[in-house]
N, CA, C and O atoms as a Maestro MAE file, in Angstrom:
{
 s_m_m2io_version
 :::
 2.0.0
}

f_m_ct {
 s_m_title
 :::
 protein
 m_atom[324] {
  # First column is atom index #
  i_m_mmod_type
  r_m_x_coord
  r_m_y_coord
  r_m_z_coord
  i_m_residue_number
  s_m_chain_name
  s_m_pdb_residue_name
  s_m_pdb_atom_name
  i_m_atomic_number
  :::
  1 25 -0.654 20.794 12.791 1 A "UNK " " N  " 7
  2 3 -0.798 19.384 12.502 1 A "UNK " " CA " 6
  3 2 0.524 18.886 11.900 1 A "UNK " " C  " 6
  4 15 1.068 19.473 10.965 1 A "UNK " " O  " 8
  5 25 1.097 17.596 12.571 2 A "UNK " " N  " 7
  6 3 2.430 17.328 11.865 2 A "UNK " " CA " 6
  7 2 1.875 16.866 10.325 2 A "UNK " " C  " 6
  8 15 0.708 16.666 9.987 2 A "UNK " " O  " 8
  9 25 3.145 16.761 9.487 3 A "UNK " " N  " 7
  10 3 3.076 16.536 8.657 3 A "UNK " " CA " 6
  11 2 2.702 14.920 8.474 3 A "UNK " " C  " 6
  12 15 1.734 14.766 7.730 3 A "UNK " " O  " 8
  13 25 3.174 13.897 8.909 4 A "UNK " " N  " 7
  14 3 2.626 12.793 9.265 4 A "UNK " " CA " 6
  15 2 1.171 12.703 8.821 4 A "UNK " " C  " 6
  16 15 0.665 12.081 7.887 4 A "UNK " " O  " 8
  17 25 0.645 13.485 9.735 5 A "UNK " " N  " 7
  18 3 -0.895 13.641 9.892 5 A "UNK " " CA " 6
  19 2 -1.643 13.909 8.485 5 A "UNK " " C  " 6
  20 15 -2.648 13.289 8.136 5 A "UNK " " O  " 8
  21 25 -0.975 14.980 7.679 6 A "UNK " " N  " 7
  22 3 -1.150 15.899 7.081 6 A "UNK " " CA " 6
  23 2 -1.087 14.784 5.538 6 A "UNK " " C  " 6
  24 15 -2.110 14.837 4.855 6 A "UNK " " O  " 8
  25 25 -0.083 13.941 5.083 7 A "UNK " " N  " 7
  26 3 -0.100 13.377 4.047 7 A "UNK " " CA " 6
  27 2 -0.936 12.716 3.615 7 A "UNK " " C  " 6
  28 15 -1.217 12.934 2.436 7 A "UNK " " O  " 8
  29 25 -1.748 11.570 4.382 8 A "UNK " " N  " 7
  30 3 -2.609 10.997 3.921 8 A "UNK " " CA " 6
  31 2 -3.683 11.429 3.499 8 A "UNK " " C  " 6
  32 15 -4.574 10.818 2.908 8 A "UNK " " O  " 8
  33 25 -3.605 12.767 3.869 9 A "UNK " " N  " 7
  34 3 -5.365 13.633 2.949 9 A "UNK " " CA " 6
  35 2 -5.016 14.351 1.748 9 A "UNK " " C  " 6
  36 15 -5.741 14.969 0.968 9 A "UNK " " O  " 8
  37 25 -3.936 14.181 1.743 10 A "UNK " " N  " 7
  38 3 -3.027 15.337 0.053 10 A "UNK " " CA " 6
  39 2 -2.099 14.449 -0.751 10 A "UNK " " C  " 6
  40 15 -1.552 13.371 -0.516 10 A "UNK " " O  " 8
  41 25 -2.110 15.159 -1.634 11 A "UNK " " N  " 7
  42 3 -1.271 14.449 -3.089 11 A "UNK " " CA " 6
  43 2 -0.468 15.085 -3.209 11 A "UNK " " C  " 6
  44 15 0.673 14.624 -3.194 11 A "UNK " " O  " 8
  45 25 -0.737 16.631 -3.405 12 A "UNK " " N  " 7
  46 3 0.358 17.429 -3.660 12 A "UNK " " CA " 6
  47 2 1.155 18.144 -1.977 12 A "UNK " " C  " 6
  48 15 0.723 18.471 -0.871 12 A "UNK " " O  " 8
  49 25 2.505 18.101 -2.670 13 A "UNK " " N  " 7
  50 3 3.594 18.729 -1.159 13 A "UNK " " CA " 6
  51 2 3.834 19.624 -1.963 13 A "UNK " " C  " 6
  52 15 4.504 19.418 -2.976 13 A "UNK " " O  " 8
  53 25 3.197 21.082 -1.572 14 A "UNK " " N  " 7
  54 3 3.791 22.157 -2.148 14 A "UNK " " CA " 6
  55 2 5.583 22.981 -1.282 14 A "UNK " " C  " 6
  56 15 5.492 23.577 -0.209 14 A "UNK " " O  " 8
  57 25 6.467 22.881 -1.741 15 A "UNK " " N  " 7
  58 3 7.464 23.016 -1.033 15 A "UNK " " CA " 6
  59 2 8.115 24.405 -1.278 15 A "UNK " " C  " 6
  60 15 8.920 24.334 -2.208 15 A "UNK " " O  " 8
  61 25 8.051 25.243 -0.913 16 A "UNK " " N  " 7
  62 3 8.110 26.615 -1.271 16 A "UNK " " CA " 6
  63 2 9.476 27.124 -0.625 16 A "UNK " " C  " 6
  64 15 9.766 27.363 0.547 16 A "UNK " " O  " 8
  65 25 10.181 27.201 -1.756 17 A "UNK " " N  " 7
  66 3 12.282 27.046 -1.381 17 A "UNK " " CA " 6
  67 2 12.520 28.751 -1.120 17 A "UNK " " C  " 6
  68 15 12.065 29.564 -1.924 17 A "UNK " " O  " 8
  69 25 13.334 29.199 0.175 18 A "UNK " " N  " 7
  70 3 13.038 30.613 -0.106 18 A "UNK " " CA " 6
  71 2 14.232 31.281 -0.616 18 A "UNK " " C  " 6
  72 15 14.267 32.277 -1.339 18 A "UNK " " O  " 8
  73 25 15.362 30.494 -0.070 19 A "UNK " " N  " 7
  74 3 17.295 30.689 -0.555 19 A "UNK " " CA " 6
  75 2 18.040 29.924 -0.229 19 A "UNK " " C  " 6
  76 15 18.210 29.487 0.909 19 A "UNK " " O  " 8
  77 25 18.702 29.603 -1.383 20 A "UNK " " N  " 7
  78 3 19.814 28.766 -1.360 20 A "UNK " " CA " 6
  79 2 20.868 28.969 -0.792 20 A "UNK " " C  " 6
  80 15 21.268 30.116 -0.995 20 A "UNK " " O  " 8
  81 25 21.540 28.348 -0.135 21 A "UNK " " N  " 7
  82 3 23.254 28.791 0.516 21 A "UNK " " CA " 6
  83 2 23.854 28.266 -0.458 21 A "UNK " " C  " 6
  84 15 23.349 27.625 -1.379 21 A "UNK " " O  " 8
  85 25 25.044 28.545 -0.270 22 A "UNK " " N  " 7
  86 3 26.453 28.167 -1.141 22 A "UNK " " CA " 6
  87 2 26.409 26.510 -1.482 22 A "UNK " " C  " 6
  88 15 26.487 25.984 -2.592 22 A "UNK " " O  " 8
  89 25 26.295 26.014 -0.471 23 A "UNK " " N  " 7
  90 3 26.318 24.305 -0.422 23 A "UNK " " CA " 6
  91 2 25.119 23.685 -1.283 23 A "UNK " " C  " 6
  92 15 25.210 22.473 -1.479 23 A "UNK " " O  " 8
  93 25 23.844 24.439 -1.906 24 A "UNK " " N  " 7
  94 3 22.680 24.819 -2.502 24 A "UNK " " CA " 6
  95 2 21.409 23.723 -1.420 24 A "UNK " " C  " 6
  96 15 20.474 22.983 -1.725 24 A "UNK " " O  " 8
  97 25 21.903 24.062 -0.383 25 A "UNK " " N  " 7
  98 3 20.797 23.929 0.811 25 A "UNK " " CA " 6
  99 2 20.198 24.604 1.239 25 A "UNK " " C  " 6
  100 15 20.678 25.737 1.186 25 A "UNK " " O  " 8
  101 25 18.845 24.511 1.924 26 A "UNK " " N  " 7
  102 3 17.859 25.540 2.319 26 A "UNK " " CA " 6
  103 2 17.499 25.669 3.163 26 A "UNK " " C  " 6
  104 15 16.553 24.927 3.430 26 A "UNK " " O  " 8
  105 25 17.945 26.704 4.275 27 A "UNK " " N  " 7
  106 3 18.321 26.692 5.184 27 A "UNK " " CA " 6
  107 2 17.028 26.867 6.037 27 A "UNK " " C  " 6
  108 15 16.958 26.501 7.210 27 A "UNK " " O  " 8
  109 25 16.255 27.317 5.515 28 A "UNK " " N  " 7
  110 3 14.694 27.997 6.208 28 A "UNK " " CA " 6
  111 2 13.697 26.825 5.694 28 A "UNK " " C  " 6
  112 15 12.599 27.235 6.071 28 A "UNK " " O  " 8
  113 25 13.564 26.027 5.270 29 A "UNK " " N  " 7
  114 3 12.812 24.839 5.028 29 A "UNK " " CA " 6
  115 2 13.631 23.579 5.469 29 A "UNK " " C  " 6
  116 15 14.815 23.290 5.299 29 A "UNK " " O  " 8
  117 25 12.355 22.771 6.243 30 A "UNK " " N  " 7
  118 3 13.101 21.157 7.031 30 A "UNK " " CA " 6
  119 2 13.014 19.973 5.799 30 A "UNK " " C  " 6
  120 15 12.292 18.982 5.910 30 A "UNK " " O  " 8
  121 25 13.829 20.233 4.666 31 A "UNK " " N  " 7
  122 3 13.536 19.365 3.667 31 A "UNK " " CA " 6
  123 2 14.076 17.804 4.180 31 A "UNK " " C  " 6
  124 15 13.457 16.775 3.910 31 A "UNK " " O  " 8
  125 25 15.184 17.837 4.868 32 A "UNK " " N  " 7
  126 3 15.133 16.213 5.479 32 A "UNK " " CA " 6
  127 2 14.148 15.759 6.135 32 A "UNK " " C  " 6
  128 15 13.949 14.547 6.061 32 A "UNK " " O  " 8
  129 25 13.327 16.517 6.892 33 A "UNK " " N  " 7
  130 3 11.858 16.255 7.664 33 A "UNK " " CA " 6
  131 2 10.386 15.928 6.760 33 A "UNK " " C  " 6
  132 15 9.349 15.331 7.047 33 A "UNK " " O  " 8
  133 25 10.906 16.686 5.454 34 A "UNK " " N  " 7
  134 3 9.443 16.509 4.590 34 A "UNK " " CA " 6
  135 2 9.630 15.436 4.054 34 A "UNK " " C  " 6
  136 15 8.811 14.520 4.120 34 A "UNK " " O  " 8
  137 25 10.921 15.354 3.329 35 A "UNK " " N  " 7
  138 3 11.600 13.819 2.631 35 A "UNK " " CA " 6
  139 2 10.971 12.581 3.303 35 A "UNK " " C  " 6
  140 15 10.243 11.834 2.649 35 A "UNK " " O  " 8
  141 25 11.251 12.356 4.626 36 A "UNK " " N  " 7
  142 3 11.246 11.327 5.274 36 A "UNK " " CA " 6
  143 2 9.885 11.393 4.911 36 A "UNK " " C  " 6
  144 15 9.582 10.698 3.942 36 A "UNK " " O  " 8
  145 25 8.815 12.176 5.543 37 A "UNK " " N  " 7
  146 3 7.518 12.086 5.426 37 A "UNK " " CA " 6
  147 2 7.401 11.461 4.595 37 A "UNK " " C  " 6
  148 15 7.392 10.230 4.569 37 A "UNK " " O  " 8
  149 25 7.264 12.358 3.573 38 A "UNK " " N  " 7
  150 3 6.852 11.804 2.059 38 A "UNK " " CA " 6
  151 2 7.040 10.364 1.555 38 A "UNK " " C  " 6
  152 15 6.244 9.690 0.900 38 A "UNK " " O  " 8
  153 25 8.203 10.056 1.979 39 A "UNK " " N  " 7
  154 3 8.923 8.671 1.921 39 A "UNK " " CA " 6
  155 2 8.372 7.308 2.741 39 A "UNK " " C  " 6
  156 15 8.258 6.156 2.321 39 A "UNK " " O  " 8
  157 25 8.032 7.948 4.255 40 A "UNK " " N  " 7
  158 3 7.107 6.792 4.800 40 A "UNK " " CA " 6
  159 2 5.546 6.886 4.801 40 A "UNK " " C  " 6
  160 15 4.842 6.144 5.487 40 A "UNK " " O  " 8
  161 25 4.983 8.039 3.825 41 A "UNK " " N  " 7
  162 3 4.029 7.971 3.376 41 A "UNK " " CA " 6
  163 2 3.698 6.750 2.680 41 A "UNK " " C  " 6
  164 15 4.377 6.136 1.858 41 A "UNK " " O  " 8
  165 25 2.155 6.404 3.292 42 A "UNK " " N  " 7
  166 3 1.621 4.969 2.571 42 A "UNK " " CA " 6
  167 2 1.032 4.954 1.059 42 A "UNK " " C  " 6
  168 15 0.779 3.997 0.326 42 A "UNK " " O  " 8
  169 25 0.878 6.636 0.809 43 A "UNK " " N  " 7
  170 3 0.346 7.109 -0.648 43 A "UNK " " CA " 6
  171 2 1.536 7.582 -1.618 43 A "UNK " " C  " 6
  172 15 2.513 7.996 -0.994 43 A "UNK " " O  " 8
  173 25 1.636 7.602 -2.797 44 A "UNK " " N  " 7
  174 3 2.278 8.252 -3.601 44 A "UNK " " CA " 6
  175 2 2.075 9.985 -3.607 44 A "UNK " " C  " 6
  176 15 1.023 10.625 -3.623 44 A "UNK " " O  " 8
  177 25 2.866 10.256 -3.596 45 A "UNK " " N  " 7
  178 3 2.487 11.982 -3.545 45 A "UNK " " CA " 6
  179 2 3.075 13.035 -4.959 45 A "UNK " " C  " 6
  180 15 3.750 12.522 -5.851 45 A "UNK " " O  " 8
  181 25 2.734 14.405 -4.977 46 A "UNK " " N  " 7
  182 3 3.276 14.984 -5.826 46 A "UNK " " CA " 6
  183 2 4.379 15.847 -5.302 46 A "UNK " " C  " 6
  184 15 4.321 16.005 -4.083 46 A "UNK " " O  " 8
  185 25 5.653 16.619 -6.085 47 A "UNK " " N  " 7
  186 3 5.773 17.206 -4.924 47 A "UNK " " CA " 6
  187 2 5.904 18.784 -5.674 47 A "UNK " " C  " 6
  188 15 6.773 18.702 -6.542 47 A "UNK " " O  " 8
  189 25 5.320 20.180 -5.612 48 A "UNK " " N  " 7
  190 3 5.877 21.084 -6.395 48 A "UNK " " CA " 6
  191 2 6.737 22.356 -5.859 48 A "UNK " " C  " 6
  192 15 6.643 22.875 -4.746 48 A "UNK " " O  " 8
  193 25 7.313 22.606 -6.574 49 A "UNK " " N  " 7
  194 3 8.379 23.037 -5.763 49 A "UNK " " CA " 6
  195 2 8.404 24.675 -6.512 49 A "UNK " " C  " 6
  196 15 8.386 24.860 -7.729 49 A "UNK " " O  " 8
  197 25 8.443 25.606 -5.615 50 A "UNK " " N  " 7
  198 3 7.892 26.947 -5.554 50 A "UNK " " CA " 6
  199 2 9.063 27.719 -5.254 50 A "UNK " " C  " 6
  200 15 9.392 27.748 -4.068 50 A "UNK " " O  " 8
  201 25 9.760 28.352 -6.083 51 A "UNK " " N  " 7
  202 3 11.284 29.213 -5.368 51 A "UNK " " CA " 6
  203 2 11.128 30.569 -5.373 51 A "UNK " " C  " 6
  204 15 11.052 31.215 -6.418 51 A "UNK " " O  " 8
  205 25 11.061 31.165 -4.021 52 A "UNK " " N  " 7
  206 3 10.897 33.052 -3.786 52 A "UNK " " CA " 6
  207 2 12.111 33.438 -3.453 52 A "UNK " " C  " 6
  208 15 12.447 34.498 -2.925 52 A "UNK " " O  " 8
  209 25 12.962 32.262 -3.878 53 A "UNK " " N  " 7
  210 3 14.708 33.512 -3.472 53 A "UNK " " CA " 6
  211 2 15.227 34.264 -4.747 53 A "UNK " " C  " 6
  212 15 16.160 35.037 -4.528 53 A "UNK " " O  " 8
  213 25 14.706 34.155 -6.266 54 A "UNK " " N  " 7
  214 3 15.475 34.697 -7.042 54 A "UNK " " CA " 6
  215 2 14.171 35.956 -7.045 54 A "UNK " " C  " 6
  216 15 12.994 35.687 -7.286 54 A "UNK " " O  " 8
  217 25 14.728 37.443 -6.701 55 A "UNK " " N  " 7
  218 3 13.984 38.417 -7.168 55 A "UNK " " CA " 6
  219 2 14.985 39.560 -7.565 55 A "UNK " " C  " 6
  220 15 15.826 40.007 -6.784 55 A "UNK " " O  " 8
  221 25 14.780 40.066 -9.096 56 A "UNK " " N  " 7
  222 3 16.279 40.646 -9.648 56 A "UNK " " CA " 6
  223 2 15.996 41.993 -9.200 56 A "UNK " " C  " 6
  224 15 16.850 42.765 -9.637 56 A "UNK " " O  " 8
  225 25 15.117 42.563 -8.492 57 A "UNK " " N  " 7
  226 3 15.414 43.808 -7.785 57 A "UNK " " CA " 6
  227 2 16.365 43.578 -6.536 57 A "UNK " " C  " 6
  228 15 16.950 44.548 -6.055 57 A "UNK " " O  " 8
  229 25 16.575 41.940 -5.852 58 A "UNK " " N  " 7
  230 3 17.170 42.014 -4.790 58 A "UNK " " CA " 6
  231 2 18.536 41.233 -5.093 58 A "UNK " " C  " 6
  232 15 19.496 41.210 -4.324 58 A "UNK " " O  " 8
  233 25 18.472 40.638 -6.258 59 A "UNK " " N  " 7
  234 3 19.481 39.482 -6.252 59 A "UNK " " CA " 6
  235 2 19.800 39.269 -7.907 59 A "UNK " " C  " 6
  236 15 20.097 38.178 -8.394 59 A "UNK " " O  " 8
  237 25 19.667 40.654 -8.741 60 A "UNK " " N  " 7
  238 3 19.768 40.689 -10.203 60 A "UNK " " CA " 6
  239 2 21.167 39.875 -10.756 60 A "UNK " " C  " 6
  240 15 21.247 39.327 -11.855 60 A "UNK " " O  " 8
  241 25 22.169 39.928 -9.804 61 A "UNK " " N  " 7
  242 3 23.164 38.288 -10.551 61 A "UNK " " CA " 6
  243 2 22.960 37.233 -10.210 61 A "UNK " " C  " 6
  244 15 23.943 36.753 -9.647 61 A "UNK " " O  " 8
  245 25 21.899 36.407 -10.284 62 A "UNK " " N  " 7
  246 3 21.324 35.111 -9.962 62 A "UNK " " CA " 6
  247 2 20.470 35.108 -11.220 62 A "UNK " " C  " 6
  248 15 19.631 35.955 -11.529 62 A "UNK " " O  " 8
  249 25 20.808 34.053 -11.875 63 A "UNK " " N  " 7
  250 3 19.849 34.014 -13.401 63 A "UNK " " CA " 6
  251 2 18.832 32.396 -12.630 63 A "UNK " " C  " 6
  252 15 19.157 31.387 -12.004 63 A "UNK " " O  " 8
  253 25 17.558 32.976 -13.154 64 A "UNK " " N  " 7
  254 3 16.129 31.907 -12.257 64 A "UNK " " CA " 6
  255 2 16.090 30.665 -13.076 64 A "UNK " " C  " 6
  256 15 15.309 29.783 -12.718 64 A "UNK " " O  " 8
  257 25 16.682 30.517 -13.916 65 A "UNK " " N  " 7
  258 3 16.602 29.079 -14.687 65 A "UNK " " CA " 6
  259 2 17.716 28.207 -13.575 65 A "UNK " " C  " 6
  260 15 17.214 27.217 -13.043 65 A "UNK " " O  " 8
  261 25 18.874 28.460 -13.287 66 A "UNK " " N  " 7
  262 3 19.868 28.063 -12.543 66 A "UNK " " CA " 6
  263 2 19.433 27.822 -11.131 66 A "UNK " " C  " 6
  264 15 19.634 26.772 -10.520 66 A "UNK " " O  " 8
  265 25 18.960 28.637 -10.770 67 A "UNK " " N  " 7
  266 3 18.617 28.653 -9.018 67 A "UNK " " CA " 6
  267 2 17.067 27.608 -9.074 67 A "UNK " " C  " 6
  268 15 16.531 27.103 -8.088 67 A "UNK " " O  " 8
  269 25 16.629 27.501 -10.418 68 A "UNK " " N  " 7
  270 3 15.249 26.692 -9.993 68 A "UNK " " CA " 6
  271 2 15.899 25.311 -10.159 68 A "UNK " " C  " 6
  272 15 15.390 24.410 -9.493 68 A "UNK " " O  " 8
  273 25 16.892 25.018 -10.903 69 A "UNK " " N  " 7
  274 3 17.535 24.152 -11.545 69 A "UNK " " CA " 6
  275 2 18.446 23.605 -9.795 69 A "UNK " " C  " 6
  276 15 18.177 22.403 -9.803 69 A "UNK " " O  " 8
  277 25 18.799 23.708 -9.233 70 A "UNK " " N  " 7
  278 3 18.981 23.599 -7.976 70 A "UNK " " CA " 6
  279 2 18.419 23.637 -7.077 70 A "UNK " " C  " 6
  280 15 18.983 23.308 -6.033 70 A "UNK " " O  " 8
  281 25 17.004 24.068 -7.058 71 A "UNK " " N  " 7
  282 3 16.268 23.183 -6.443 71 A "UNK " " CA " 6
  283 2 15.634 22.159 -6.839 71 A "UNK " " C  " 6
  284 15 15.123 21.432 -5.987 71 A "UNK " " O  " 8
  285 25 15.528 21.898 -8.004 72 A "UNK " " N  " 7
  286 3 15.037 20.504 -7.929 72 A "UNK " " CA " 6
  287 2 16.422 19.948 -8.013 72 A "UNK " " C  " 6
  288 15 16.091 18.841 -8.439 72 A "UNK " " O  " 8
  289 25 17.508 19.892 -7.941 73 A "UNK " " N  " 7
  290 3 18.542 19.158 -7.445 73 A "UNK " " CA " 6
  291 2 18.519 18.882 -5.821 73 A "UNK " " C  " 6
  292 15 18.769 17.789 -5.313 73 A "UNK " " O  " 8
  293 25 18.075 20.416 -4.902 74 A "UNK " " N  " 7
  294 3 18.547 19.783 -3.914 74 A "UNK " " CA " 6
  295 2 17.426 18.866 -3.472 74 A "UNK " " C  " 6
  296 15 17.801 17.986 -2.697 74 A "UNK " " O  " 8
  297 25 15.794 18.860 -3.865 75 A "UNK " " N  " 7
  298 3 15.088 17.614 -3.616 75 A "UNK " " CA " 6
  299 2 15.657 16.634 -4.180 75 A "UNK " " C  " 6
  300 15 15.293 15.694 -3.473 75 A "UNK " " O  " 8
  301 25 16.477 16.106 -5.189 76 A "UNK " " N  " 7
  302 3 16.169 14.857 -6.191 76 A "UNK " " CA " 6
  303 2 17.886 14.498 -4.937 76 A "UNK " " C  " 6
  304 15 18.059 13.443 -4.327 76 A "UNK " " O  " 8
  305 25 18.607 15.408 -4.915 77 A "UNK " " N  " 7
  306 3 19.732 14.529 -4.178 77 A "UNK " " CA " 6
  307 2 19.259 13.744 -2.299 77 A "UNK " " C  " 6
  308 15 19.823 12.816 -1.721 77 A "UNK " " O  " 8
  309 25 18.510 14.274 -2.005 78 A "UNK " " N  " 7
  310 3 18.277 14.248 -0.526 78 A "UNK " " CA " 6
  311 2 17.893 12.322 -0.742 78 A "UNK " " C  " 6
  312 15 17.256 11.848 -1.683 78 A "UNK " " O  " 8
  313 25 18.453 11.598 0.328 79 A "UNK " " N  " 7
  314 3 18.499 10.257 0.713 79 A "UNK " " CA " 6
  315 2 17.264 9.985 0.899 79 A "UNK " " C  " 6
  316 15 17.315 8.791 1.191 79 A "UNK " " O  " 8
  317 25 16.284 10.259 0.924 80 A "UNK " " N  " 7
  318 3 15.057 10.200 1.725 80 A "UNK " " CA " 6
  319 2 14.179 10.016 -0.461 80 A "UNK " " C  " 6
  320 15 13.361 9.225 -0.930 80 A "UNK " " O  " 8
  321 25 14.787 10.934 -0.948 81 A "UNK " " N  " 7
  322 3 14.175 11.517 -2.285 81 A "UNK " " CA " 6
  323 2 14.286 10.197 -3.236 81 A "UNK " " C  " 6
  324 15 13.898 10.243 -4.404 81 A "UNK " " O  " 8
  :::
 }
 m_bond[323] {
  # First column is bond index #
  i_m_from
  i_m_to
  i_m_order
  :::
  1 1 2 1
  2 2 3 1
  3 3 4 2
  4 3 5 1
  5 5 6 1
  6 6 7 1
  7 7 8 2
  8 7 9 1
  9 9 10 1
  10 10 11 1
  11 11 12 2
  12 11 13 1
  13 13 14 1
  14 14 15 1
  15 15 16 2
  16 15 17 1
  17 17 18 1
  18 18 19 1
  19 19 20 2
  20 19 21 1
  21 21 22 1
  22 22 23 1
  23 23 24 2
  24 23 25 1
  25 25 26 1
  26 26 27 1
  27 27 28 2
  28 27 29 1
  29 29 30 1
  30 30 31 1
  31 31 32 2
  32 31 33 1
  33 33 34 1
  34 34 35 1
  35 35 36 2
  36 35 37 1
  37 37 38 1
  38 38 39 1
  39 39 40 2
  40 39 41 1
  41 41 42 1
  42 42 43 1
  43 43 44 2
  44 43 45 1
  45 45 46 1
  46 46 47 1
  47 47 48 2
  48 47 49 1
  49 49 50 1
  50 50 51 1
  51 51 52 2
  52 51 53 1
  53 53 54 1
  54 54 55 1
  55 55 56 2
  56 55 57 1
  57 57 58 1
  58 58 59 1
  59 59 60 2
  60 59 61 1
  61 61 62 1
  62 62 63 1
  63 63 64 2
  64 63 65 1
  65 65 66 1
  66 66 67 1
  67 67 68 2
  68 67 69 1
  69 69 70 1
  70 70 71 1
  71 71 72 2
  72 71 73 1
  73 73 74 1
  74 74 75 1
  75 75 76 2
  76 75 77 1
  77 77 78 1
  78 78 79 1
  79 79 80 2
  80 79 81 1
  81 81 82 1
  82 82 83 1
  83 83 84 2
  84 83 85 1
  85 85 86 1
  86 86 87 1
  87 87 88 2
  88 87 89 1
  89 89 90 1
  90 90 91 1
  91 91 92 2
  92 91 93 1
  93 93 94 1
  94 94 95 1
  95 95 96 2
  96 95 97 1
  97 97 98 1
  98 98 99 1
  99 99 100 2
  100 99 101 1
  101 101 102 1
  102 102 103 1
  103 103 104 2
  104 103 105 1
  105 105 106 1
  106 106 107 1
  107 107 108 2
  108 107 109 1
  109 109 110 1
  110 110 111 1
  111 111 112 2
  112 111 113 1
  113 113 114 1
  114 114 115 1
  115 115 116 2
  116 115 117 1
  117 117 118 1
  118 118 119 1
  119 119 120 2
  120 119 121 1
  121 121 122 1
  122 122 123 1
  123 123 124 2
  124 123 125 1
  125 125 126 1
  126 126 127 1
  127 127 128 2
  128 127 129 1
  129 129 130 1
  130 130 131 1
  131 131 132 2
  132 131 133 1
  133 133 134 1
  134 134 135 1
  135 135 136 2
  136 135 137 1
  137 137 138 1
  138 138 139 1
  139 139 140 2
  140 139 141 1
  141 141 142 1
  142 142 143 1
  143 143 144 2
  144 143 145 1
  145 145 146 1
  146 146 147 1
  147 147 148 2
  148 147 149 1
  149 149 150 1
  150 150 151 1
  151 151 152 2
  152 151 153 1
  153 153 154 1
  154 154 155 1
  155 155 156 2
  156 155 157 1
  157 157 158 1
  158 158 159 1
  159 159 160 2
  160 159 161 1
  161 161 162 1
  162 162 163 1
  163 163 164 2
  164 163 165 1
  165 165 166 1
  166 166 167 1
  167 167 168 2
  168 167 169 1
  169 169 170 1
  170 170 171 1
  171 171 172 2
  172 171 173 1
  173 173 174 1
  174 174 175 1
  175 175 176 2
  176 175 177 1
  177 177 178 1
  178 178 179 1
  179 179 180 2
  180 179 181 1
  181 181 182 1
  182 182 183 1
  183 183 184 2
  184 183 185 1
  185 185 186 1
  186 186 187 1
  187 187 188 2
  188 187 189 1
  189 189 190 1
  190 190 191 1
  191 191 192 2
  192 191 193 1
  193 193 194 1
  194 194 195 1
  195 195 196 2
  196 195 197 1
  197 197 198 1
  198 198 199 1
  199 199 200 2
  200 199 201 1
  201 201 202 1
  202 202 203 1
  203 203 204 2
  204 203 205 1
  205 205 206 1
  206 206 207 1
  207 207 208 2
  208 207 209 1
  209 209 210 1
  210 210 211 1
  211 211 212 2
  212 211 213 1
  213 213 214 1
  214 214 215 1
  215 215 216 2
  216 215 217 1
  217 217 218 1
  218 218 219 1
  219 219 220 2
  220 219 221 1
  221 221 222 1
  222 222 223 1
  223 223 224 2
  224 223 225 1
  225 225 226 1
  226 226 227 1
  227 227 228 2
  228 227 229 1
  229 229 230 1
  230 230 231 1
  231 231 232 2
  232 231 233 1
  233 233 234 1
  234 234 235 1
  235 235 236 2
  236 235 237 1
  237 237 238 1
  238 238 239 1
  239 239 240 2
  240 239 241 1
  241 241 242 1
  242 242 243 1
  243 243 244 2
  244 243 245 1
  245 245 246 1
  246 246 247 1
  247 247 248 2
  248 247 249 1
  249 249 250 1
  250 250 251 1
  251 251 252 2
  252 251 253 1
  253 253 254 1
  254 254 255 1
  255 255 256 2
  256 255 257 1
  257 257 258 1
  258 258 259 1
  259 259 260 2
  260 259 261 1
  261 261 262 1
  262 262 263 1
  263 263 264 2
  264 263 265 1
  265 265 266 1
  266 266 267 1
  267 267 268 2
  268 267 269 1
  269 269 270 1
  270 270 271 1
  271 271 272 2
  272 271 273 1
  273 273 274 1
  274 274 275 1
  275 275 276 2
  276 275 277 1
  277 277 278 1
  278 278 279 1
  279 279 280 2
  280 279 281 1
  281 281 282 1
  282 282 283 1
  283 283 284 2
  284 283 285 1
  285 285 286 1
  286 286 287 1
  287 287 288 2
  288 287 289 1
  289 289 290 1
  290 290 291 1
  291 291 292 2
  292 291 293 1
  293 293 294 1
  294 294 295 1
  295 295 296 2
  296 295 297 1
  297 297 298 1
  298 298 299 1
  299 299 300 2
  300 299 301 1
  301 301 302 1
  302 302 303 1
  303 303 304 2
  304 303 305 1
  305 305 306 1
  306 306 307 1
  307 307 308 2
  308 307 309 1
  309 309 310 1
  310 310 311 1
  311 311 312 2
  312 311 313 1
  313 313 314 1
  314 314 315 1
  315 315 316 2
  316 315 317 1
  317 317 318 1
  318 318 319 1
  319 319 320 2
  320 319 321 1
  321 321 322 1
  322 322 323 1
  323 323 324 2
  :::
 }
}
């Protein structure tokens, strides 16, 4: 079901970030595609935002306050946001 479809029955957009690139974009999630949604959504929505890229058995020099801290940057910068 597109997402379109999908907003008007939910409040919450759970957005589940999996890794950041260098540029702190995400390369495996269509966040310009959800943005827009969300944006020409006729409801107000929530949005929470879920990050599975910091795990310090795989990625122990990445401190998780920083990397969560960038994602809600890269939602709050996106044109759509």
């Amino acid at each position: 079901m597109p997402a379109e479809e999908c907003l008007p029955l939910a409040r919450l957009v759970h957005a589940k970030l999996l890794r950041l690139d260098e540029s702190g974009g995400e390369p495996h999630f269509p966040i310009a595609e959800m943005m827009l949604a969300i944006r020409s959504s006729e409801r107000p929505h929530i949005i929470n935002i879920e990050y599975e890229g910091w795990i310090p058995d795989i990625d122990p020099h990445l401190d998780c306050i920083e990397e969560t801290r960038r994602c809600v940057q890269l939602i709050k910068r996106h044109p759509a946001a």
